[in-house]
C-alpha positions as CSV (number, residue, x, y, z in Angstrom):
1,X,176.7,95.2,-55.4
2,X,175.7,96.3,-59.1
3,X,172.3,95.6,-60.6
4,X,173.6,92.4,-62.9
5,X,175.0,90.7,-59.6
6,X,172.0,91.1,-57.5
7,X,169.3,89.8,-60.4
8,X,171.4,86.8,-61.1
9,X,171.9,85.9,-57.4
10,X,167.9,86.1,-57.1
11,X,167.7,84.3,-60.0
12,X,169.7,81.3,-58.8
13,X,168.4,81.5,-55.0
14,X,165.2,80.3,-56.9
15,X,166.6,77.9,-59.2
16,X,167.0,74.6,-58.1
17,X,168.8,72.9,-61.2
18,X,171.3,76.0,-61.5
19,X,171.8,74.9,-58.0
20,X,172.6,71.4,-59.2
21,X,174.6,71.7,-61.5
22,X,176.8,73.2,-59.4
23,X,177.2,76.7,-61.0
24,X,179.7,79.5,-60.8
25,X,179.4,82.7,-61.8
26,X,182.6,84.6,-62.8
27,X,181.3,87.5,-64.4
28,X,178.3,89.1,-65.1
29,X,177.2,92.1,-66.9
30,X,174.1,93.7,-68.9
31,X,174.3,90.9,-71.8
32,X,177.1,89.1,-71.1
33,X,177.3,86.2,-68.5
34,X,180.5,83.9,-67.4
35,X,180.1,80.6,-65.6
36,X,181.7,77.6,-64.8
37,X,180.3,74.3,-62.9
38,X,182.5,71.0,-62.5
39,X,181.2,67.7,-64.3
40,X,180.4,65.2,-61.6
41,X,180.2,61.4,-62.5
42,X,176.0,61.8,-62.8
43,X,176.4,64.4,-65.2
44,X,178.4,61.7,-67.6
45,X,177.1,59.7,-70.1
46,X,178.1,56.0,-71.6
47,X,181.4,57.7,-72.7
48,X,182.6,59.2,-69.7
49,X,181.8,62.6,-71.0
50,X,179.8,65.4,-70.2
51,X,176.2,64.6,-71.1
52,X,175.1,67.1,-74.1
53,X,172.3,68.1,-71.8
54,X,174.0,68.9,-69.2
55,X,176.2,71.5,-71.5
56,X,173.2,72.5,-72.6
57,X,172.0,73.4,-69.4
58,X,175.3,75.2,-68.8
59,X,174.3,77.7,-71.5
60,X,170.8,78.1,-71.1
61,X,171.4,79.2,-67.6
62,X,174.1,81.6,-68.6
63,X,171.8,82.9,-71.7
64,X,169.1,83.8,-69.0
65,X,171.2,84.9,-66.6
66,X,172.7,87.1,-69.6
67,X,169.4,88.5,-70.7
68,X,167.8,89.2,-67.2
69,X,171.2,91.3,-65.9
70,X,169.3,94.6,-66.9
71,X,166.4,93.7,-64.0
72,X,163.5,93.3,-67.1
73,X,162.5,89.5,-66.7
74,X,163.3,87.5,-70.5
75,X,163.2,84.1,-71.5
76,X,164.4,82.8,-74.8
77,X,161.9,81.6,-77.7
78,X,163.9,79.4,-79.1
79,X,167.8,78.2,-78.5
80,X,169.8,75.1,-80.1
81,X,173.4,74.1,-79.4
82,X,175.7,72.0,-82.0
83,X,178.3,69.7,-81.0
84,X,180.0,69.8,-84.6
């Protein structure tokens, strides 16, 4: 098992929301992560849709799961998402 796979596995053995929401890593590397989850009704809001948070969430575990891959621990300063 390479060094990326065995952080992020760590990484999510500790993270209860990650857990949550259901993620699935497809691919990880040094940098670059790949993940999928499936929307469940909870995760909706008034328009049947994916909440924005919860897409959110989607990215800000694959950005840290991205930036930890080397093994040095990193959290973001600041992150925004656009729904344009």
């Amino acid at each position: 098992m390479n060094l990326a796979k065995k952080v992020v596995d760590k990484m999510i053995s500790g993270d209860a929301f990650s857990q949550w929401l259901g993620i699935e890593v497809l691919e990880i590397t040094e940098g670059f992560c790949k993940l999928k989850m499936t929307v469940r009704d909870e995760m909706t809001n008034g328009f049947n849709i994916a909440h924005g948070g919860i897409a959110y969430s989607l990215a800000d575990s694959c950005l840290a799961f991205a930036a930890n891959a080397d093994g040095i621990q990193a959290v973001s300063i600041e992150t925004s998402i656009s729904h344009t």
